[in-house]
ZADO-1210 file (C-alpha; in nm, 4 decimals, padded with zeros to 6 digits):
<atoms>
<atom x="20.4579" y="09.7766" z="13.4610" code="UNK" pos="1"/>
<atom x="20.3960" y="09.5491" z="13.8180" code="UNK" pos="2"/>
<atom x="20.0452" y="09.6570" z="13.8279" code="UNK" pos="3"/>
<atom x="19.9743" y="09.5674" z="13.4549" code="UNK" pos="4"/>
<atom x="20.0778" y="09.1974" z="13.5321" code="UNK" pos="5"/>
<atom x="19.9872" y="09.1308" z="13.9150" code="UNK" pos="6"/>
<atom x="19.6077" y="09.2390" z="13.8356" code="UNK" pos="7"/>
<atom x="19.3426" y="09.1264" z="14.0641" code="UNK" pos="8"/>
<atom x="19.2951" y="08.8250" z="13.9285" code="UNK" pos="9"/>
<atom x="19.6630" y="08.6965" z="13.9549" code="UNK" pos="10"/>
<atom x="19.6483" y="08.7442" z="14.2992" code="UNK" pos="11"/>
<atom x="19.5190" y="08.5185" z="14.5585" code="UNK" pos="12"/>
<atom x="19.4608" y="08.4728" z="14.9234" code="UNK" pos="13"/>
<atom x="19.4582" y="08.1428" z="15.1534" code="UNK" pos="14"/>
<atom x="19.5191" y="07.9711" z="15.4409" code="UNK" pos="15"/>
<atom x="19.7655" y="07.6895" z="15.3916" code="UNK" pos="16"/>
<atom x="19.8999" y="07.4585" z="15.1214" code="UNK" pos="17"/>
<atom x="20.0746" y="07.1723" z="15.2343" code="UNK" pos="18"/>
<atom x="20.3700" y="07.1421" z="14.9765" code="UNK" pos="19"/>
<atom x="20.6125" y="07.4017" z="14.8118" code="UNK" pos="20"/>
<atom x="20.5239" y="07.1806" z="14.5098" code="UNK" pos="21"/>
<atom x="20.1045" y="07.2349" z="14.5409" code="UNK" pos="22"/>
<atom x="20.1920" y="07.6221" z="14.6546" code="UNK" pos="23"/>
<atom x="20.3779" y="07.6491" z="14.2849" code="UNK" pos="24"/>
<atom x="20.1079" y="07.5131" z="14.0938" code="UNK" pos="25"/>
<atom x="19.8467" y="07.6992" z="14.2675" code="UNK" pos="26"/>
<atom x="20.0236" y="08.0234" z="14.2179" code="UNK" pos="27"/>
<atom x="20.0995" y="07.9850" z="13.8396" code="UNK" pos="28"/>
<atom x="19.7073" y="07.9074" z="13.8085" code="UNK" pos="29"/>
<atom x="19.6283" y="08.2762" z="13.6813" code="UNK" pos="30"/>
<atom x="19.8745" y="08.2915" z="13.4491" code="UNK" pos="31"/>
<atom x="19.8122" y="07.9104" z="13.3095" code="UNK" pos="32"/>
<atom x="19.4373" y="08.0204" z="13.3099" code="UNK" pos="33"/>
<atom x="19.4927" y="08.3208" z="13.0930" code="UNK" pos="34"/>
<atom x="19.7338" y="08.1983" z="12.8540" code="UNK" pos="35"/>
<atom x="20.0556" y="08.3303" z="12.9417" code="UNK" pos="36"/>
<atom x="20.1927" y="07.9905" z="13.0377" code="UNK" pos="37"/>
<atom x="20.1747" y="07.6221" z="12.9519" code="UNK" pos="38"/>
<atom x="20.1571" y="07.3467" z="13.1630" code="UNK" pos="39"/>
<atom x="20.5118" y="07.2635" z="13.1193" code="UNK" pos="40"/>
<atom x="20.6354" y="07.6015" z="13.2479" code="UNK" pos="41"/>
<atom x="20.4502" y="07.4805" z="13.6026" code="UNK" pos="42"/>
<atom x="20.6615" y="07.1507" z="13.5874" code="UNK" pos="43"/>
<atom x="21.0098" y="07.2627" z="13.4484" code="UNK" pos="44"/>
<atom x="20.9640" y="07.5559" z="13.7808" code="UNK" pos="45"/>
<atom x="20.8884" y="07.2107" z="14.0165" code="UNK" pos="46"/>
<atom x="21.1289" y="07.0175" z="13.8811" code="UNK" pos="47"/>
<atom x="21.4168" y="07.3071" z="13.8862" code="UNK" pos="48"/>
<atom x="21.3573" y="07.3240" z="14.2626" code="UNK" pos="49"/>
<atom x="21.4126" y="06.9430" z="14.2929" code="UNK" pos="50"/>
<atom x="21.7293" y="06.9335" z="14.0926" code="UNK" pos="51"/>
<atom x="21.8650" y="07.3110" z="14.1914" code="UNK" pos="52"/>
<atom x="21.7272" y="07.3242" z="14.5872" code="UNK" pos="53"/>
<atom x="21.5265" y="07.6580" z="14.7075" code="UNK" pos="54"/>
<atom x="21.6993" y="07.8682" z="14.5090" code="UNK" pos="55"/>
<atom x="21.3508" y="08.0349" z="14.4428" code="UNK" pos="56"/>
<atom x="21.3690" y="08.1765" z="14.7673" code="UNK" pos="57"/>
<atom x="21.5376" y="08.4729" z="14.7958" code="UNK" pos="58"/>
<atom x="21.4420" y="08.6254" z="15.1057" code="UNK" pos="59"/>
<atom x="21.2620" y="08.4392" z="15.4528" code="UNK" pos="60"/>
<atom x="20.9076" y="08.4301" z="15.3612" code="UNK" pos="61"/>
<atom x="20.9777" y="08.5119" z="14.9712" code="UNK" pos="62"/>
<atom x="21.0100" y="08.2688" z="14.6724" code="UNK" pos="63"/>
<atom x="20.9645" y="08.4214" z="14.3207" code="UNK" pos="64"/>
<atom x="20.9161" y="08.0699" z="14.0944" code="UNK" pos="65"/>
<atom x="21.0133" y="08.1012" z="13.7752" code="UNK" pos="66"/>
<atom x="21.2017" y="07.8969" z="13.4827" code="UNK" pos="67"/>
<atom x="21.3277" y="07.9593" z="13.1171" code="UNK" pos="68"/>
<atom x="21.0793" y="08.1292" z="12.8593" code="UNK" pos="69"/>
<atom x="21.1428" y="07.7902" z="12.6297" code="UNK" pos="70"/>
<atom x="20.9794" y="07.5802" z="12.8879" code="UNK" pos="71"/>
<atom x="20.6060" y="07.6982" z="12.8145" code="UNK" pos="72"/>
<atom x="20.5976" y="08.1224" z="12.8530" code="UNK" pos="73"/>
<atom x="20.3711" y="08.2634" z="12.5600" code="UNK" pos="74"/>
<atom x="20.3485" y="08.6219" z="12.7131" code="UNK" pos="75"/>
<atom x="20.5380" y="08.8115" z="13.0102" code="UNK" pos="76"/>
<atom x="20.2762" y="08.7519" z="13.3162" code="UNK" pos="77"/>
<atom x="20.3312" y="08.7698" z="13.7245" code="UNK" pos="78"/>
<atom x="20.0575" y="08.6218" z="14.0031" code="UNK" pos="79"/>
<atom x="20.1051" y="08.6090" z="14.3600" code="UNK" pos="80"/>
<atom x="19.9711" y="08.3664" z="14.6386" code="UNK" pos="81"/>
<atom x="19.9724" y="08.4591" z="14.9796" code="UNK" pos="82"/>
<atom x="19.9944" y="08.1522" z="15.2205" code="UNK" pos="83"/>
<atom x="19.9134" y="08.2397" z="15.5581" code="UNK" pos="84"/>
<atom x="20.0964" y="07.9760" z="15.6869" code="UNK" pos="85"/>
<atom x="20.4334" y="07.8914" z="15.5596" code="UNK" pos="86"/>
<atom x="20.5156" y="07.6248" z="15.3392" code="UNK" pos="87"/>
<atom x="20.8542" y="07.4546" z="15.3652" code="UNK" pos="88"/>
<atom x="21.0940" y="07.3837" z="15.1097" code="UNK" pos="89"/>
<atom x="21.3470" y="07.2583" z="15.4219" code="UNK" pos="90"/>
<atom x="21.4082" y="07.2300" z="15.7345" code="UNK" pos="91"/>
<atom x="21.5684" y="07.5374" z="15.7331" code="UNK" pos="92"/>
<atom x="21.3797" y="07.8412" z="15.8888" code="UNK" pos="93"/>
<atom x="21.4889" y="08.1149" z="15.5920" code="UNK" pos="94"/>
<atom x="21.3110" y="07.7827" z="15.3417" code="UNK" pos="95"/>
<atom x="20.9685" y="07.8438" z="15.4895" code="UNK" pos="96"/>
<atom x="20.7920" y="08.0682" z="15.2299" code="UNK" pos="97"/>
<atom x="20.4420" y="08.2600" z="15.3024" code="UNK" pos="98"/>
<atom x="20.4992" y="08.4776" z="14.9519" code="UNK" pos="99"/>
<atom x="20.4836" y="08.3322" z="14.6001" code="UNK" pos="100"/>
<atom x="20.5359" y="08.5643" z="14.3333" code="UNK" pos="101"/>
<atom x="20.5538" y="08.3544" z="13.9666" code="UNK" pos="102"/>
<atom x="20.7086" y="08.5153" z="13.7211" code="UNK" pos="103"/>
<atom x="20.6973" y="08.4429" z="13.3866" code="UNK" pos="104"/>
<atom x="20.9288" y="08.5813" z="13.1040" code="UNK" pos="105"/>
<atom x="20.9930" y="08.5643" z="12.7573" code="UNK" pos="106"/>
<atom x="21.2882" y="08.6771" z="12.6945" code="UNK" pos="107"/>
<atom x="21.5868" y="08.8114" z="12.9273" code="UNK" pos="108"/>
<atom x="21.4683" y="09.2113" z="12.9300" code="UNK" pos="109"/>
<atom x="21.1025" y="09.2265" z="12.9012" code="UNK" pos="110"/>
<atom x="21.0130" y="09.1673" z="13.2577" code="UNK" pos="111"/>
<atom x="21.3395" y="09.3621" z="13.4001" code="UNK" pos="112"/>
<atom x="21.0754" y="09.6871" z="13.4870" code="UNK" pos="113"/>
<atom x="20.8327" y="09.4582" z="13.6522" code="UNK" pos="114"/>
<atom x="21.0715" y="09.3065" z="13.8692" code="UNK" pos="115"/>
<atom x="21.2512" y="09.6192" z="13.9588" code="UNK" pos="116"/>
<atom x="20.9126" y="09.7547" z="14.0508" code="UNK" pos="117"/>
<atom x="20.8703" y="09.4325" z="14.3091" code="UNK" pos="118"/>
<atom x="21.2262" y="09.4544" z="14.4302" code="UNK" pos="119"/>
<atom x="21.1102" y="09.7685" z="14.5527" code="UNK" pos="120"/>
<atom x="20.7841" y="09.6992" z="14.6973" code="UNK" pos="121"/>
<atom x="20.9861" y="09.4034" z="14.8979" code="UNK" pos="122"/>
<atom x="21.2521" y="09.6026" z="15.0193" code="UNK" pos="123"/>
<atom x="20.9588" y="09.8664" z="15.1967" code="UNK" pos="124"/>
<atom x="20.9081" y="09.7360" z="15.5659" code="UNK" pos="125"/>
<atom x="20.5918" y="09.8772" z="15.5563" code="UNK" pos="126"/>
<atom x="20.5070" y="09.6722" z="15.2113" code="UNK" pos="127"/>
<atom x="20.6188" y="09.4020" z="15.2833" code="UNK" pos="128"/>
<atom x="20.4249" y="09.3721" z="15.6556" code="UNK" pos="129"/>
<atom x="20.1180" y="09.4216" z="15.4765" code="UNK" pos="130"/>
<atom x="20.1572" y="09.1438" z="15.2138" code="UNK" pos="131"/>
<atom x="20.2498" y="08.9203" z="15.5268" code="UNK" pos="132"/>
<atom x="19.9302" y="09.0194" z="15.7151" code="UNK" pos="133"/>
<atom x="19.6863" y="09.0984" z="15.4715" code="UNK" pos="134"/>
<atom x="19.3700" y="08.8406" z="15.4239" code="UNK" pos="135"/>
<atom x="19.2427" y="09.0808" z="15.1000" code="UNK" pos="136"/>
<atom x="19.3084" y="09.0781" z="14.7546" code="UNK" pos="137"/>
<atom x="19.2336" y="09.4136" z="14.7390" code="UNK" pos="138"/>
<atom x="19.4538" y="09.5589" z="14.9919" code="UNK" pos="139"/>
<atom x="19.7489" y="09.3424" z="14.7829" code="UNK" pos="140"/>
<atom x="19.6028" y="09.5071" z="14.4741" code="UNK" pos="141"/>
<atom x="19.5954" y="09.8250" z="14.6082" code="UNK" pos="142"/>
<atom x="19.9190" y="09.8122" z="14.7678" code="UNK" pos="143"/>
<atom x="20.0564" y="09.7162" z="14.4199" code="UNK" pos="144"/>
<atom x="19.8638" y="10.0321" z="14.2460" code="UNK" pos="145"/>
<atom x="20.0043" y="10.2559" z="14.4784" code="UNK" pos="146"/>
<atom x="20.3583" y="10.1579" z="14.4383" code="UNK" pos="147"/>
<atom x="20.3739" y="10.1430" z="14.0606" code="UNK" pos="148"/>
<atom x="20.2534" y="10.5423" z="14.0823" code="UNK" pos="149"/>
<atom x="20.5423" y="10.6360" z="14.3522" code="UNK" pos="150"/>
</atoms>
């Protein structure tokens, strides 16, 4: 299920990003771009991170944005952006975030298998080292291949 929604081209690569709030938008891109989102899914995730804090974050270097399917999802998608450098969401050190993974559901079970599948891929050491280092989409995709077959 992961690797049918984080496909090659919902997954991207770059240096830095200087907000959380431009490091949101630019990870929902792919899924805005195909249709899976509206516009107003990007700002409801923005502004629940204004009015709710990082709660995004769930792990140093890890934020999985996401908001309510009623607030613009049209089909179950995930993208990822890769920041080499972190972006901050606070002055706290476990707010700086180098991993974006949008999510976007439309209903409260449908993405439950995709997520599970990520969980795991996060809690690998190994995984997760690459995704920190990597500069390639296709060693992300790749990565993401192999551990939807495990």
């Amino acid at each position: 299920m992961l690797s049918e929604l984080l496909t090659r081209d919902h997954i991207q690569v770059i240096e830095e990003i200087p907000t959380w709030e431009e490091a949101i938008r630019l990870a929902a891109q792919p899924l805005l771009d195909d249709g899976s989102i509206q516009d107003s899914y990007i700002q409801a995730m923005i502004h629940n991170v204004r009015e709710l804090g990082p709660y995004i974050v769930i792990a140093p270097d890890i934020a999985i944005p996401h908001s309510r399917p009623e607030n613009g999802v049209n089909k179950v998608g995930m993208s990822f952006l890769k920041c080499h450098k972190p972006v901050s969401f606070s002055e706290k050190a476990e707010h700086q975030v180098r991993l974006f993974f949008v999510l976007a559901a439309t209903d409260n079970d449908s993405h439950l298998g995709a997520l599970s599948q990520l969980t795991e891929v996060l809690s690998d050491p190994n995984s997760l080292q690459t995704l920190l280092t990597t500069d390639s989409i296709e060693e992300v995709f790749h990565l993401i291949q192999v551990k939807n077959n495990q």
